[in-house]
NUMAR-741329 format. One line per field, with one value per atom (N, C-alpha, C, CB): chain; x, y, z; atom name; residue in three letters; residue number from 1. Coordinates in steps of 0.05 Angstrom, whole numbers, plus 5000, padded with zeros to 4 digits. Glycine has a CB too. Example, Ala and Ser with C-alpha at 12.3 -4.5 7.8 and 13.67 -1.06 7.14 Angstrom:
ch	A / A / A / A / A / A / A / A
c1	5264 / 5246 / 5264 / 5226 / 5257 / 5273 / 5258 / 5282
c2	4886 / 4910 / 4934 / 4911 / 4955 / 4979 / 5001 / 4988
c3	5156 / 5156 / 5156 / 5181 / 5142 / 5143 / 5157 / 5114
at	N / CA / C / CB / N / CA / C / CB
aa	ALA / ALA / ALA / ALA / SER / SER / SER / SER
i	1 / 1 / 1 / 1 / 2 / 2 / 2 / 2
# end
This chain:
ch	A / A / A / A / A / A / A / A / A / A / A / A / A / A / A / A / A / A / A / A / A / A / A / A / A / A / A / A / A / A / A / A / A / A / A / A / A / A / A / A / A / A / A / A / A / A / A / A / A / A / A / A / A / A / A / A / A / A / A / A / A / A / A / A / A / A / A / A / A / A / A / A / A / A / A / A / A / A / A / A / A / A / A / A / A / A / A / A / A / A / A / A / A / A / A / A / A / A / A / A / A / A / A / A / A / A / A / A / A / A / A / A / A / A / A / A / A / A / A / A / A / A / A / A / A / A / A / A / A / A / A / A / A / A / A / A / A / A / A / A / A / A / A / A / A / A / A / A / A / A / A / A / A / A / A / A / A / A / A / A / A / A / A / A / A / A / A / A / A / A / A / A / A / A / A / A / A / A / A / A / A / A / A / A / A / A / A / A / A / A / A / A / A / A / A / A / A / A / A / A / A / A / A / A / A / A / A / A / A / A / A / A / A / A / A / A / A / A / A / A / A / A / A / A / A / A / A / A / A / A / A / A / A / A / A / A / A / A / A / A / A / A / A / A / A / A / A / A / A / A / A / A / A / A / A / A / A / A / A / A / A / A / A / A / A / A / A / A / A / A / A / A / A / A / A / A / A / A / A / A / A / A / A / A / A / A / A / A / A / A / A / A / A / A / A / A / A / A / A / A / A / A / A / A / A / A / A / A / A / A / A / A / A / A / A / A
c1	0442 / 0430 / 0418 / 0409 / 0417 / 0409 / 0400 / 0430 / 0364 / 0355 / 0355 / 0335 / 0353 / 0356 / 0372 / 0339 / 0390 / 0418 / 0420 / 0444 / 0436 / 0444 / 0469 / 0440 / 0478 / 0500 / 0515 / 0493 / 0539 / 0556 / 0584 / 0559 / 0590 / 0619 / 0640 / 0609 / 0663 / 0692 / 0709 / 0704 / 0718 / 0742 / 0763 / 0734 / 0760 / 0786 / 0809 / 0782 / 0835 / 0852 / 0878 / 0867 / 0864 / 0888 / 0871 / 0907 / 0850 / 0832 / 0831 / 0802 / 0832 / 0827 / 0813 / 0833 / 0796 / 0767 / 0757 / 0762 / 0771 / 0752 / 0742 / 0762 / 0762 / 0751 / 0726 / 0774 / 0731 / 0707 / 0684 / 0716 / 0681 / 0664 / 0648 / 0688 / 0660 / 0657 / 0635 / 0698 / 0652 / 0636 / 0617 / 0649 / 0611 / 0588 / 0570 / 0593 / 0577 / 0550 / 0538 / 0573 / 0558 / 0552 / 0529 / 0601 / 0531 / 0504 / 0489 / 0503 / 0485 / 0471 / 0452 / 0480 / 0468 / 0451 / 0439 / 0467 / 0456 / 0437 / 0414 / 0445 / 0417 / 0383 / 0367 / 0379 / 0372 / 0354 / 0352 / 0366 / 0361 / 0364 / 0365 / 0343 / 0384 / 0382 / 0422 / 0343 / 0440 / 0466 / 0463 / 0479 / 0478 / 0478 / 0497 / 0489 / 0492 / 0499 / 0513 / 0479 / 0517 / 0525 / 0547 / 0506 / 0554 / 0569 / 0583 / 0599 / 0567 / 0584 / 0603 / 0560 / 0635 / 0649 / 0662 / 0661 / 0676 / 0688 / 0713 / 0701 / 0715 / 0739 / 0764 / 0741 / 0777 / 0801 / 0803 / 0793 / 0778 / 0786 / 0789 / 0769 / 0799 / 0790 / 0825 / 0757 / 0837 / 0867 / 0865 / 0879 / 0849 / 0843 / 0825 / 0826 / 0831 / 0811 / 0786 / 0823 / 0778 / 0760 / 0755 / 0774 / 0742 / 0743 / 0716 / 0740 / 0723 / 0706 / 0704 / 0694 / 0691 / 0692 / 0679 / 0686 / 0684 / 0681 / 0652 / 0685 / 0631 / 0613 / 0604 / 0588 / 0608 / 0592 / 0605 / 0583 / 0594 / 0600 / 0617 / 0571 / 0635 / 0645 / 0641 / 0674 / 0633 / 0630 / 0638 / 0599 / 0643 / 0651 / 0629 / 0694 / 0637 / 0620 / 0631 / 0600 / 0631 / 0640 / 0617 / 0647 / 0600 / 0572 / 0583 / 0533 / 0583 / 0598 / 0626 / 0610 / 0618 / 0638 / 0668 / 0629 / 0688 / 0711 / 0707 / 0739 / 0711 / 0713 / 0673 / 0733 / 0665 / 0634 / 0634 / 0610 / 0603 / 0592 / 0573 / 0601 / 0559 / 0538 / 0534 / 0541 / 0522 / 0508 / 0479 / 0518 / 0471 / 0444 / 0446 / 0419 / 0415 / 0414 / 0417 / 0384 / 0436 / 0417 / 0394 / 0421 / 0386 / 0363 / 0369 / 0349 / 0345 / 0346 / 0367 / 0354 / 0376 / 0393 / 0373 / 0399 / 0389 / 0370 / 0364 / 0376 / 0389 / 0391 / 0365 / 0417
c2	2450 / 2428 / 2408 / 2439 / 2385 / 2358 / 2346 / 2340 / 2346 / 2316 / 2299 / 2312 / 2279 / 2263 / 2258 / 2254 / 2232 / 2227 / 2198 / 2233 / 2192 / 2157 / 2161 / 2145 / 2133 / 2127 / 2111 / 2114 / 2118 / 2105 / 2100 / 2123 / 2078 / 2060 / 2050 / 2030 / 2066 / 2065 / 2052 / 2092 / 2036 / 2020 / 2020 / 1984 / 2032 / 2037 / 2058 / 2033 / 2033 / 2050 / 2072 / 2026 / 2067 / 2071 / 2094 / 2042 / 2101 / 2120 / 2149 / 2106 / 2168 / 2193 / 2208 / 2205 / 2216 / 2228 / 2236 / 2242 / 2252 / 2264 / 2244 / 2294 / 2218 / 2196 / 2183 / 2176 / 2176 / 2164 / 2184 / 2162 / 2208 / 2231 / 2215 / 2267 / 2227 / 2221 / 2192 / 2208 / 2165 / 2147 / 2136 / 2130 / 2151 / 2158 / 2171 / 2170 / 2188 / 2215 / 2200 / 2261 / 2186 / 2181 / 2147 / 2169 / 2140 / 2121 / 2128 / 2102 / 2160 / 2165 / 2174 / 2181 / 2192 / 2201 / 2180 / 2217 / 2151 / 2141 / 2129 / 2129 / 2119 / 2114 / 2125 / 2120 / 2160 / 2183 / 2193 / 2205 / 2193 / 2223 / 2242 / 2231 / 2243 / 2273 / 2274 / 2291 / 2296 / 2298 / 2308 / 2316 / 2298 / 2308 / 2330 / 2282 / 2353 / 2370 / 2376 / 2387 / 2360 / 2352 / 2332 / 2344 / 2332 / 2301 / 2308 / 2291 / 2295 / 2302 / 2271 / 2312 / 2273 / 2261 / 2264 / 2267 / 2238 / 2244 / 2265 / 2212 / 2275 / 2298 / 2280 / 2319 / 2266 / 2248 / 2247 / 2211 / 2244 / 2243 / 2261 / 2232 / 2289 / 2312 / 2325 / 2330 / 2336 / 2344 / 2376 / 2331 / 2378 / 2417 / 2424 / 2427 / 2445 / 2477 / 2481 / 2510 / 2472 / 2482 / 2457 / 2509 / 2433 / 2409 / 2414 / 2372 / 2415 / 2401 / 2382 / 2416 / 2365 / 2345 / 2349 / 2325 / 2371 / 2375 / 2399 / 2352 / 2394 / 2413 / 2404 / 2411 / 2382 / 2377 / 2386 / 2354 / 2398 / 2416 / 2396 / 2425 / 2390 / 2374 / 2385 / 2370 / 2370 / 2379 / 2359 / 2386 / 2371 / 2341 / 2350 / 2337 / 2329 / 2312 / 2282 / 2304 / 2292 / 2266 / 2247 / 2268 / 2247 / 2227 / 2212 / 2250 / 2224 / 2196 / 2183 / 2213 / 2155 / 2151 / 2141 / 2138 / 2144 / 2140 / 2122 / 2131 / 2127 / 2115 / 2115 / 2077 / 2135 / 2130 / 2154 / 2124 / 2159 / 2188 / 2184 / 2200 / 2210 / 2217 / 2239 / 2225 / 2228 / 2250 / 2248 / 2240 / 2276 / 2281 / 2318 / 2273 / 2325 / 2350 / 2369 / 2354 / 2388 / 2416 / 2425 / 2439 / 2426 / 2446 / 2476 / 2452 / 2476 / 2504 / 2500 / 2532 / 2477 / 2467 / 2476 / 2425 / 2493 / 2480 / 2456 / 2492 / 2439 / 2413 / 2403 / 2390
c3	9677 / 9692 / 9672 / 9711 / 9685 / 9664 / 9682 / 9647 / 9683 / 9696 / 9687 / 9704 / 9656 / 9657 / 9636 / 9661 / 9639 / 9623 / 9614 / 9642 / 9608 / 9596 / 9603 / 9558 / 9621 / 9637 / 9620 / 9664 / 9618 / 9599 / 9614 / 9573 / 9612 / 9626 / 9606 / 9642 / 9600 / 9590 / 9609 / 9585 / 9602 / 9620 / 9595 / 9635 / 9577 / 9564 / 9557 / 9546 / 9573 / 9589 / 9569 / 9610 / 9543 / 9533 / 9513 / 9519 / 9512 / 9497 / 9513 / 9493 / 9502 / 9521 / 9530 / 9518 / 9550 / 9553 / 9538 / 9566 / 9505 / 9495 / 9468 / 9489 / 9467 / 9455 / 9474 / 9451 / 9487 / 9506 / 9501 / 9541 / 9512 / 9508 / 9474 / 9507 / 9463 / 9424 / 9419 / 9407 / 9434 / 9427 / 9446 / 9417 / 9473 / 9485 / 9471 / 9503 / 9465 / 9454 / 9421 / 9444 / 9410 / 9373 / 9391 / 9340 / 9407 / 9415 / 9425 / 9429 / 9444 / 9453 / 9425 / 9475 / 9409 / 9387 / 9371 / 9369 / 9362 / 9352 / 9362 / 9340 / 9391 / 9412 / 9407 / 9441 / 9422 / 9426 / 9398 / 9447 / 9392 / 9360 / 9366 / 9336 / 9386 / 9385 / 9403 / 9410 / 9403 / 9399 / 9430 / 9371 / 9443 / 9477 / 9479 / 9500 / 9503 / 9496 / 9527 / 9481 / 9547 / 9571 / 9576 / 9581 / 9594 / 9597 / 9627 / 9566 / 9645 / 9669 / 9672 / 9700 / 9689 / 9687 / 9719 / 9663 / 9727 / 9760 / 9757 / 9776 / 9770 / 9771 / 9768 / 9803 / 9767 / 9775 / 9736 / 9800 / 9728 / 9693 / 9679 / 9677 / 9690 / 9676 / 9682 / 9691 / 9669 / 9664 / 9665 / 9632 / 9652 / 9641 / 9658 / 9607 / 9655 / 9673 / 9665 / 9667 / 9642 / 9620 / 9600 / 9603 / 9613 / 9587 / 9568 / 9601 / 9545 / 9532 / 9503 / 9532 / 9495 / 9478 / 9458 / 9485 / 9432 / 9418 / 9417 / 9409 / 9419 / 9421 / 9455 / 9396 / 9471 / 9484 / 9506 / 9483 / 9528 / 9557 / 9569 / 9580 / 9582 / 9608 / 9635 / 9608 / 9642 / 9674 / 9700 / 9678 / 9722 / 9741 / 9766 / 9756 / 9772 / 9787 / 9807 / 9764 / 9841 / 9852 / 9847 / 9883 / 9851 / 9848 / 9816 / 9846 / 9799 / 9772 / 9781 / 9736 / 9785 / 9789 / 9768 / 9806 / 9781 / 9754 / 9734 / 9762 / 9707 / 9681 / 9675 / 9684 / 9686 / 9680 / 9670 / 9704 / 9651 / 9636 / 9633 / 9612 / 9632 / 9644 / 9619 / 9677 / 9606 / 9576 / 9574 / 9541 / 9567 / 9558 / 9548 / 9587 / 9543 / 9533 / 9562 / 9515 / 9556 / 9576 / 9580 / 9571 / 9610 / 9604 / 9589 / 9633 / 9574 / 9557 / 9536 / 9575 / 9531 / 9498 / 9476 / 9492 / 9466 / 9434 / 9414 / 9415 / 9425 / 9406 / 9414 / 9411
at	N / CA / C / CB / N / CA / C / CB / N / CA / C / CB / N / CA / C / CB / N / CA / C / CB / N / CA / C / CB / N / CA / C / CB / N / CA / C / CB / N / CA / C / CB / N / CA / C / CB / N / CA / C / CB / N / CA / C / CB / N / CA / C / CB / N / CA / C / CB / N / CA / C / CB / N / CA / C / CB / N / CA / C / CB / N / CA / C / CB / N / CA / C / CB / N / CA / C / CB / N / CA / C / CB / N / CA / C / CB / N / CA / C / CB / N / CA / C / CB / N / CA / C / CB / N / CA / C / CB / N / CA / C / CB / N / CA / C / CB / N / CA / C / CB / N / CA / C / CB / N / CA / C / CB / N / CA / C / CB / N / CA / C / CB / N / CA / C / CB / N / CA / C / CB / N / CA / C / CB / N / CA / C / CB / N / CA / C / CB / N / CA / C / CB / N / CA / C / CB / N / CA / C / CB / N / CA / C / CB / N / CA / C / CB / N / CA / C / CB / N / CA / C / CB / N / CA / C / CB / N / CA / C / CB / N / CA / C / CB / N / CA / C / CB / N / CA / C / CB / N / CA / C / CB / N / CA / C / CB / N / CA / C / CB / N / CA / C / CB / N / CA / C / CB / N / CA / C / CB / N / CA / C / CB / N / CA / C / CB / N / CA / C / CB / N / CA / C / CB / N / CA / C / CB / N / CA / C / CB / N / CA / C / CB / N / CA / C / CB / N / CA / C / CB / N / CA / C / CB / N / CA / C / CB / N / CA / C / CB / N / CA / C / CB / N / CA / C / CB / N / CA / C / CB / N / CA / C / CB / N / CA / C / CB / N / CA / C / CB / N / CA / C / CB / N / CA / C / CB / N / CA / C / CB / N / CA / C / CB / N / CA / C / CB
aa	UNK / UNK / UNK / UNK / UNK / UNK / UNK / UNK / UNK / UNK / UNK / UNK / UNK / UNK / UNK / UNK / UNK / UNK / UNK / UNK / UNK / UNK / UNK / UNK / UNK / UNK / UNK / UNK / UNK / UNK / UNK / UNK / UNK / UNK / UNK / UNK / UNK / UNK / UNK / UNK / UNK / UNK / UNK / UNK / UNK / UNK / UNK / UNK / UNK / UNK / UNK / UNK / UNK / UNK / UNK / UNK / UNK / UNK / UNK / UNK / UNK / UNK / UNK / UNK / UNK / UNK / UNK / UNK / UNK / UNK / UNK / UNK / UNK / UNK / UNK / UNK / UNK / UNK / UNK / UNK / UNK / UNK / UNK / UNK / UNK / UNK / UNK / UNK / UNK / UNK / UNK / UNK / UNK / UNK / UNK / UNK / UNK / UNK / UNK / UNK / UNK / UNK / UNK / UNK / UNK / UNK / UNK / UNK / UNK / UNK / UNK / UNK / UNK / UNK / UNK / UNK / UNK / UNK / UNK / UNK / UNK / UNK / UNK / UNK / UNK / UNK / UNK / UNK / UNK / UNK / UNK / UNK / UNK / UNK / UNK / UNK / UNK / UNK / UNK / UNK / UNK / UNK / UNK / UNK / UNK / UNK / UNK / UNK / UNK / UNK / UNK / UNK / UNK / UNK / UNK / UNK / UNK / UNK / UNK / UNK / UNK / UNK / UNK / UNK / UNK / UNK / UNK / UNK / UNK / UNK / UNK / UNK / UNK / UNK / UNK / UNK / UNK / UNK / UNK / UNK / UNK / UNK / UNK / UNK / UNK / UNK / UNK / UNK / UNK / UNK / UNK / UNK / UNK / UNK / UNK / UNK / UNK / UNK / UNK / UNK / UNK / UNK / UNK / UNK / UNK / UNK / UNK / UNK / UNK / UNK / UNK / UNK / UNK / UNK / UNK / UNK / UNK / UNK / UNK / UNK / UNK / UNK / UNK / UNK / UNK / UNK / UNK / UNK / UNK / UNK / UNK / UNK / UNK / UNK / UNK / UNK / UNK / UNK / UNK / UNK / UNK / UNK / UNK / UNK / UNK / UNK / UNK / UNK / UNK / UNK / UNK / UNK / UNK / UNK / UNK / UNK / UNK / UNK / UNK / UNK / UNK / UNK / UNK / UNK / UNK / UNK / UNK / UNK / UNK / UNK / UNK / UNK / UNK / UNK / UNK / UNK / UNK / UNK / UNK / UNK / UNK / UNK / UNK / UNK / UNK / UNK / UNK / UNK / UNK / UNK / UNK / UNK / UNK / UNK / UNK / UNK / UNK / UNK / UNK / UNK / UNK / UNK / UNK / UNK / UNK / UNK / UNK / UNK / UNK / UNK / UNK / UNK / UNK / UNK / UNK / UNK
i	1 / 1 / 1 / 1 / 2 / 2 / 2 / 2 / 3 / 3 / 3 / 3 / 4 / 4 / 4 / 4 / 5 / 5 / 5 / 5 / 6 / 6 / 6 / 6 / 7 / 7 / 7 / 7 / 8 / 8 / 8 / 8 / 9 / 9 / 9 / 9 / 10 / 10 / 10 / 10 / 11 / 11 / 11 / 11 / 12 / 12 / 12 / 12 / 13 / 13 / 13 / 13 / 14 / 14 / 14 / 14 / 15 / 15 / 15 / 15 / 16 / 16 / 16 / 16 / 17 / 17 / 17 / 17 / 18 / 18 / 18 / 18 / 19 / 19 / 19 / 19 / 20 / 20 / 20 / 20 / 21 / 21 / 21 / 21 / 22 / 22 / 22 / 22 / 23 / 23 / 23 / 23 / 24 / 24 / 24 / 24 / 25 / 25 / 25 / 25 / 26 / 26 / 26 / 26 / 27 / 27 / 27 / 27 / 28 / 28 / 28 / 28 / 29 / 29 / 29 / 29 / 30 / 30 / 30 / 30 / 31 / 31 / 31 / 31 / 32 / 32 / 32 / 32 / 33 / 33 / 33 / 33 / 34 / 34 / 34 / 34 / 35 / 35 / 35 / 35 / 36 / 36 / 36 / 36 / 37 / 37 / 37 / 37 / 38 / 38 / 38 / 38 / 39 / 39 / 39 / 39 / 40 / 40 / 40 / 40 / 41 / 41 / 41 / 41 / 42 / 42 / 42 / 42 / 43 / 43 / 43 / 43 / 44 / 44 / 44 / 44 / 45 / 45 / 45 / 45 / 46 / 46 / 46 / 46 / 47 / 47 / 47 / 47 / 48 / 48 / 48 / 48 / 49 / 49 / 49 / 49 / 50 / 50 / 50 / 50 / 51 / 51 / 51 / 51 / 52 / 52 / 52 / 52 / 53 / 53 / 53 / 53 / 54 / 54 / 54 / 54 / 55 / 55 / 55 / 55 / 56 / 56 / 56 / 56 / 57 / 57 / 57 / 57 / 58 / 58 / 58 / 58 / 59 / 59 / 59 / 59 / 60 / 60 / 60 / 60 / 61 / 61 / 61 / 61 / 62 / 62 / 62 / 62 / 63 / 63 / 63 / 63 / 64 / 64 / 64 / 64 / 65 / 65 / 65 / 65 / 66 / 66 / 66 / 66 / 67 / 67 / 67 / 67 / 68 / 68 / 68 / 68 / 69 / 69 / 69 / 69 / 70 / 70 / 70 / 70 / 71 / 71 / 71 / 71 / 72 / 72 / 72 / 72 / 73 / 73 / 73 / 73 / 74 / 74 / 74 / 74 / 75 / 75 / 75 / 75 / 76 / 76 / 76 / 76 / 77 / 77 / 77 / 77 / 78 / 78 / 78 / 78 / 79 / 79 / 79 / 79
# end
């Protein structure tokens, strides 16, 4: 679970979720300082059974809507 997050909007059509994922999270880290360990995404963007973007969890979610993300820490993250 993640109450609170930084909303991030990709409209680029030719990059692949786990690019988008990547240069979402590398601004979130330099804002916050700290490396997000979440990223919920709309189901329509997700291909695999099991996504994830390098260390960071994927998860879906109808409430994000398409080409949007939704990163922050887990509760109980250690980051």
């Amino acid at each position: 679970m993640m109450r609170t997050g930084m909303l991030w909007y990709d409209g680029d059509t030719h990059a692949d979720l786990q690019t988008k994922v990547q240069r979402a999270a590398a601004y979130y880290q330099k804002k916050y300082g700290i490396m997000p360990t979440l990223c919920f995404v709309h189901p329509s963007m997700v291909a695999e059974e099991h996504p994830k973007a390098g260390t960071i969890e994927l998860r879906t979610s109808k409430q994000v809507l398409p080409n949007h993300l939704w990163l922050g820490v887990a509760e109980g993250s250690s980051s």
